[in-house]
DSSP file (Angstrom, degrees, kcal/mol; ACC not computed):
  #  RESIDUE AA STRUCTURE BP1 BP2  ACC     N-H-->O    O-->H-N    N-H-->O    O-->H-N    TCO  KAPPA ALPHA  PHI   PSI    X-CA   Y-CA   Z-CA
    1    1 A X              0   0    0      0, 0.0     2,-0.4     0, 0.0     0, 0.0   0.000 360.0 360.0 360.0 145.0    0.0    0.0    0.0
    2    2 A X        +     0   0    0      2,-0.0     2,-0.2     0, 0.0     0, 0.0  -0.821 360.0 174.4 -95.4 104.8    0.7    3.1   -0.5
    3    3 A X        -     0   0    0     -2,-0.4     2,-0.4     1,-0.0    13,-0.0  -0.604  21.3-140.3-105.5 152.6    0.2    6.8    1.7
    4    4 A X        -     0   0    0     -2,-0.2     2,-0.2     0, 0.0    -1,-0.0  -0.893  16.3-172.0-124.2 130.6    1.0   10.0    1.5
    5    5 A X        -     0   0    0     -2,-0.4     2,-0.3    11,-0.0    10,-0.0  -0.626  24.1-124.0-103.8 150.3    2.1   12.1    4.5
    6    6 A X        -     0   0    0     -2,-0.2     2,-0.5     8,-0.0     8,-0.3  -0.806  22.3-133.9-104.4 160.5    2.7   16.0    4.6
    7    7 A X        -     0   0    0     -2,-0.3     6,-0.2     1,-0.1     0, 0.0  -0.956  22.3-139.9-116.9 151.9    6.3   17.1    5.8
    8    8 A X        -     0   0    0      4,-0.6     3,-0.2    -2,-0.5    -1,-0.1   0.361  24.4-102.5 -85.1-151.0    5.8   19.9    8.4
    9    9 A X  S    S+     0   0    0      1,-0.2    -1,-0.1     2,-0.0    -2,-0.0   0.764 129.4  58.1 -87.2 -38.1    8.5   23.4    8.5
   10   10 A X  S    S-     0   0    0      1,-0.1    -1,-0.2     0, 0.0    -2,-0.1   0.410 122.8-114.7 -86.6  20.2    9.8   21.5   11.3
   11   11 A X  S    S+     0   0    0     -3,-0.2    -1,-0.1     1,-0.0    -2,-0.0   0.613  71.7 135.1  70.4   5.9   10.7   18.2    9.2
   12   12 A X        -     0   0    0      2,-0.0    -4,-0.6     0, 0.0     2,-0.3   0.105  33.7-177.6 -81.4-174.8    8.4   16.5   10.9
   13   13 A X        -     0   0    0     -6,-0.2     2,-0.7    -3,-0.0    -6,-0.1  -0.646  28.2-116.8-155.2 168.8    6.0   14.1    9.0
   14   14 A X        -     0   0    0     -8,-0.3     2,-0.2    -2,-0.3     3,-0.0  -0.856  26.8-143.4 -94.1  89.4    2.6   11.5   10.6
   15   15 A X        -     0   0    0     -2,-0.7    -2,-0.0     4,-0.1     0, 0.0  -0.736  27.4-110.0 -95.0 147.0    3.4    7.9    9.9
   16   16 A X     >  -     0   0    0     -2,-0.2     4,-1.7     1,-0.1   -11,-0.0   0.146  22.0-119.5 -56.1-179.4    0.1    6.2    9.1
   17   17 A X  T  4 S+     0   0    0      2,-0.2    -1,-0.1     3,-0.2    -2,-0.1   0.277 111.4  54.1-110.5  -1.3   -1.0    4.0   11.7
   18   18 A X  T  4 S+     0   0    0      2,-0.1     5,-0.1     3,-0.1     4,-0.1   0.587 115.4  50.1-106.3 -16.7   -1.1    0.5    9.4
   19   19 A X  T >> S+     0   0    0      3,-0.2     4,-2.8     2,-0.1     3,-1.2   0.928 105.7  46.9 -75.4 -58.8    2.3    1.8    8.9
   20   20 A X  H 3X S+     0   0    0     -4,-1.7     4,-0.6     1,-0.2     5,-0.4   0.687 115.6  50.3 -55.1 -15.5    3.3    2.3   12.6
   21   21 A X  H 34 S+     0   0    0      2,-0.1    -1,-0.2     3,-0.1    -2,-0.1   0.554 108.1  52.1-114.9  14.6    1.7   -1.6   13.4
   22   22 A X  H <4 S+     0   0    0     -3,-1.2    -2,-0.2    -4,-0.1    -3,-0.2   0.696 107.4  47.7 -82.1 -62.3    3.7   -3.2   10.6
   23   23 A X  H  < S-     0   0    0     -4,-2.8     3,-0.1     1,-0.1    -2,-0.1   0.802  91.8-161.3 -67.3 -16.5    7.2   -1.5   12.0
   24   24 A X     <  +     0   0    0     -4,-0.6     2,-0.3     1,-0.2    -1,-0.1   0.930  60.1 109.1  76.4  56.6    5.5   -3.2   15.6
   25   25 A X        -     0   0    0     -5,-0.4    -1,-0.2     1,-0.1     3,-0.1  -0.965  66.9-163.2-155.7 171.6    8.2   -0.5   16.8
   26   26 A X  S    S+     0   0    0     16,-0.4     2,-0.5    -2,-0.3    -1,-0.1   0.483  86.1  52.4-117.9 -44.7    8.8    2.7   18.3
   27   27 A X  E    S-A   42   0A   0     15,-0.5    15,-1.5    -4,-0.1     2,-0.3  -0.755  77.5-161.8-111.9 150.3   12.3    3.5   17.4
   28   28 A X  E     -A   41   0A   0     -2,-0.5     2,-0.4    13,-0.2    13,-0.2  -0.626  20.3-131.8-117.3 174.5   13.2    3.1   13.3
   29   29 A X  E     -A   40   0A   0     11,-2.6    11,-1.1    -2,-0.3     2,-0.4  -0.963  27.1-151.9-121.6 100.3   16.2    2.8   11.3
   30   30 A X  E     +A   39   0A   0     -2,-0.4     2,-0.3     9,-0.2     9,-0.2  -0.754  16.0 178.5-102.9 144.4   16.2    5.4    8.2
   31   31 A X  E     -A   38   0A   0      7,-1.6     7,-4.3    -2,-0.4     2,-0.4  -0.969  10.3-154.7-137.5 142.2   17.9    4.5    5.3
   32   32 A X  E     -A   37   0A   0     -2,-0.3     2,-0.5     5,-0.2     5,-0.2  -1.000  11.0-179.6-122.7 147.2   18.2    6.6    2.0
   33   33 A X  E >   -A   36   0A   0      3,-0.8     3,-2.4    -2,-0.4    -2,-0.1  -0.972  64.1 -65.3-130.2 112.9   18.7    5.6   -1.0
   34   34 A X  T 3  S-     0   0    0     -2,-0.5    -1,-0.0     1,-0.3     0, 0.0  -0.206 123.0 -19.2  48.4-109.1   18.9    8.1   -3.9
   35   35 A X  T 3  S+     0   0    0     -3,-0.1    -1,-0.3     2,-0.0     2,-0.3  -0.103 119.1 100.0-115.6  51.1   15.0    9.2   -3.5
   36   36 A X  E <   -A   33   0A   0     -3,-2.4    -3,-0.8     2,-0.0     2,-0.4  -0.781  53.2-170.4 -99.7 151.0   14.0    6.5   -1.8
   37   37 A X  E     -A   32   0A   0     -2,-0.3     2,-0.4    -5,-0.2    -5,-0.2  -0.977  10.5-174.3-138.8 153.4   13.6    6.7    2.0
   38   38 A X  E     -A   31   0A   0     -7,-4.3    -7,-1.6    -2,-0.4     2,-0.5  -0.975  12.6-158.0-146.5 149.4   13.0    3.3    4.0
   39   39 A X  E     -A   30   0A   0     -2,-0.4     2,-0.2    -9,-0.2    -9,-0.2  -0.952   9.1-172.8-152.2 120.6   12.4    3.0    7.4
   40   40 A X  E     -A   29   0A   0    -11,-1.1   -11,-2.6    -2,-0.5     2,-0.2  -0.667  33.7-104.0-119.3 150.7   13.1   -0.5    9.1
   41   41 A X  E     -A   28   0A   0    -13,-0.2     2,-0.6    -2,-0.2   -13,-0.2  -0.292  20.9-148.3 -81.6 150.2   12.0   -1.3   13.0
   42   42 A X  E     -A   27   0A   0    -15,-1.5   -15,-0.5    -2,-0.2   -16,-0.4  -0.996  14.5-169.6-127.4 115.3   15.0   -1.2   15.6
   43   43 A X  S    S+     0   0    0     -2,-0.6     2,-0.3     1,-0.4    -1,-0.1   0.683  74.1   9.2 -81.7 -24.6   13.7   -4.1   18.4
   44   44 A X        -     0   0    0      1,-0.1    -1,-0.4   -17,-0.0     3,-0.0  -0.987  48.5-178.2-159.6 140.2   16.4   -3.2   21.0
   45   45 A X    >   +     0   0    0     -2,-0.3     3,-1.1    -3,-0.1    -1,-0.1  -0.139  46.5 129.0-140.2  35.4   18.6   -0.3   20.9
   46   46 A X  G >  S+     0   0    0      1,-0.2     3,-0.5     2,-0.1     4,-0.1   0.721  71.3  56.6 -49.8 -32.0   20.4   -1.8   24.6
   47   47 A X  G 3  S+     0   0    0      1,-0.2     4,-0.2     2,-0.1    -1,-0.2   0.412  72.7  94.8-113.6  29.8   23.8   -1.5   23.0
   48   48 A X  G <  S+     0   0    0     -3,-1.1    -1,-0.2     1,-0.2    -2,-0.1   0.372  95.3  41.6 -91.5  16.0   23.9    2.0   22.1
   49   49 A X  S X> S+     0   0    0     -3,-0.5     3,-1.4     2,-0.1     4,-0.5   0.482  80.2  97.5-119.8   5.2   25.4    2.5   25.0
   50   50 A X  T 34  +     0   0    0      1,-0.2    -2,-0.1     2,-0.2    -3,-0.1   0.545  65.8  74.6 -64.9  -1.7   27.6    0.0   25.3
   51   51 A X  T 34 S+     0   0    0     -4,-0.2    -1,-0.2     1,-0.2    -2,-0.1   0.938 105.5  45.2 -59.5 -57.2   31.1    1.9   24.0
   52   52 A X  T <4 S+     0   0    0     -3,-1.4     2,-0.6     2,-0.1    -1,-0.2   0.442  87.1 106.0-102.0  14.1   31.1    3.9   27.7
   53   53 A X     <  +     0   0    0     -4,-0.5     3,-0.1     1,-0.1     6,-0.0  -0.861  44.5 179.3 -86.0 138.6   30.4    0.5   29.7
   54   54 A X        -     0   0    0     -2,-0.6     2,-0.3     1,-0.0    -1,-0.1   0.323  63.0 -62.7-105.2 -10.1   33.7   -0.2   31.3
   55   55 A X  S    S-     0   0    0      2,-0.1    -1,-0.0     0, 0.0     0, 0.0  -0.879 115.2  -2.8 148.4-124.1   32.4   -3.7   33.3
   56   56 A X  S    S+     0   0    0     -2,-0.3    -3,-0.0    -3,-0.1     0, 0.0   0.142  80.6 148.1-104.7  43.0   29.8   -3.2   35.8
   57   57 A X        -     0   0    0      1,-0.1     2,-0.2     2,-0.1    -2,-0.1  -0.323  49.5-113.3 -64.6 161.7   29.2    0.5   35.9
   58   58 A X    >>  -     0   0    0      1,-0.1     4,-2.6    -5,-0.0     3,-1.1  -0.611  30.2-102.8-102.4 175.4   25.5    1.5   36.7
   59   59 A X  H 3> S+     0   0    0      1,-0.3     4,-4.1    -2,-0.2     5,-0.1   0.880 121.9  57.0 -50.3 -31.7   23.3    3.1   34.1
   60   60 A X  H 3> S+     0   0    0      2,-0.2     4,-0.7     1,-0.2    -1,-0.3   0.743 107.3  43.3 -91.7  -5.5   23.8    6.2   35.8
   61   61 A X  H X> S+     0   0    0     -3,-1.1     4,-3.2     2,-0.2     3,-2.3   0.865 115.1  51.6 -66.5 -77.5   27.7    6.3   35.7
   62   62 A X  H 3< S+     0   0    0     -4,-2.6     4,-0.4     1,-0.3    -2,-0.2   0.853 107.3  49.8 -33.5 -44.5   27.4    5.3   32.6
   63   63 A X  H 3X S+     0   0    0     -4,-4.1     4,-1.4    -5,-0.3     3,-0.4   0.775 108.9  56.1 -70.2 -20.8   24.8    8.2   31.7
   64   64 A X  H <X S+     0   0    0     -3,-2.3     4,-3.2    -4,-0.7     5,-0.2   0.892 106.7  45.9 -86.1 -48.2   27.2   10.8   33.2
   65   65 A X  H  X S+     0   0    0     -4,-3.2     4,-0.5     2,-0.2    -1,-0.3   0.463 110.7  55.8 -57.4  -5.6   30.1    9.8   30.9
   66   66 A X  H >> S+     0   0    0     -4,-0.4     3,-1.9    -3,-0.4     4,-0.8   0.913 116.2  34.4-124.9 -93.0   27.6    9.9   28.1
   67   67 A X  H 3X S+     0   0    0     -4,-1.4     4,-2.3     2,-0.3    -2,-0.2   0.606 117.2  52.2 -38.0 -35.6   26.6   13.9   29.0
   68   68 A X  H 3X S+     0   0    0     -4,-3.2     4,-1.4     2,-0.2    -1,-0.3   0.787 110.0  49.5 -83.3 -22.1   30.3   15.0   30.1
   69   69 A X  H <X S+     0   0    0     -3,-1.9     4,-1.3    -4,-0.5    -2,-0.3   0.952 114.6  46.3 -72.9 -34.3   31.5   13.5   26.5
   70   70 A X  H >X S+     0   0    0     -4,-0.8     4,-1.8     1,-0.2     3,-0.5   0.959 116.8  50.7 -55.0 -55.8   28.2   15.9   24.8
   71   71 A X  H 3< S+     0   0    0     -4,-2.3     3,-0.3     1,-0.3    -1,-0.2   0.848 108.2  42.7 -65.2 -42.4   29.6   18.7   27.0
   72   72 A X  H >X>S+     0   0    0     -4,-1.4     5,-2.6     2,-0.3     4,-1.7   0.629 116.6  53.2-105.9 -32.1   32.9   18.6   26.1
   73   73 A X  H <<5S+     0   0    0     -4,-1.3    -1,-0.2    -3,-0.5    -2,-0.2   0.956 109.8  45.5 -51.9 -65.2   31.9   18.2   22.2
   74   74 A X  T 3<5S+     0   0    0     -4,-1.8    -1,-0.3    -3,-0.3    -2,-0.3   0.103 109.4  60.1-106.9  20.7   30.0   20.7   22.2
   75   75 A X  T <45S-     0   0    0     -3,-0.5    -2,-0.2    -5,-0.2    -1,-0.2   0.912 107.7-116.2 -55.1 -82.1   33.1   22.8   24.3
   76   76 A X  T  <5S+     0   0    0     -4,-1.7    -3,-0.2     1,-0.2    -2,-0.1  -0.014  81.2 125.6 137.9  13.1   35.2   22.3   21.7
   77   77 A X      < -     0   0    0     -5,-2.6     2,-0.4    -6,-0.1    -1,-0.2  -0.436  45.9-155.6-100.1 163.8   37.2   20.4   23.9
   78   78 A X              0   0    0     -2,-0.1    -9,-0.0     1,-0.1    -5,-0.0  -0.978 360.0 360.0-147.4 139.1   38.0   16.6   22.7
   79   79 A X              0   0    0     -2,-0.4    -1,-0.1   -10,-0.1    -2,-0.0   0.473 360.0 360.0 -67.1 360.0   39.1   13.3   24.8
């Protein structure tokens, strides 16, 4: 099937709702290709933090290293 969605000023667009219970997902995957856009279901996104686990740090260690590497980025400063 095909639908057609408006895209807002903000970039924003409505995904249909037989579209949102086929990806049976929240979080997507966007892929482009040329003018093609595709947009595949993400089941688990648990190891997109796993670069700044060190062993058994808790999430909120972990979240601190997360936010002082953003600050420091966006410092200009670099680790």
């Amino acid at each position: 099937m095909t639908y057609t969605a408006t895209i807002t000023s903000k970039g924003q667009i409505t995904i249909p709702r037989v579209a949102r219970m086929a990806l049976k997902s929240t979080t997507v995957e966007i892929e482009v290709r040329g003018e093609e856009v595709i947009l595949r279901p993400v089941q688990s996104v648990a190891g997109a933090l796993s670069a700044y686990a060190g062993g058994k740090e808790s999430l909120t260690e972990i979240r601190g290293k997360v936010w002082q590497e953003v600050a420091d980025e966006k410092a200009g400063r670099t680790a």
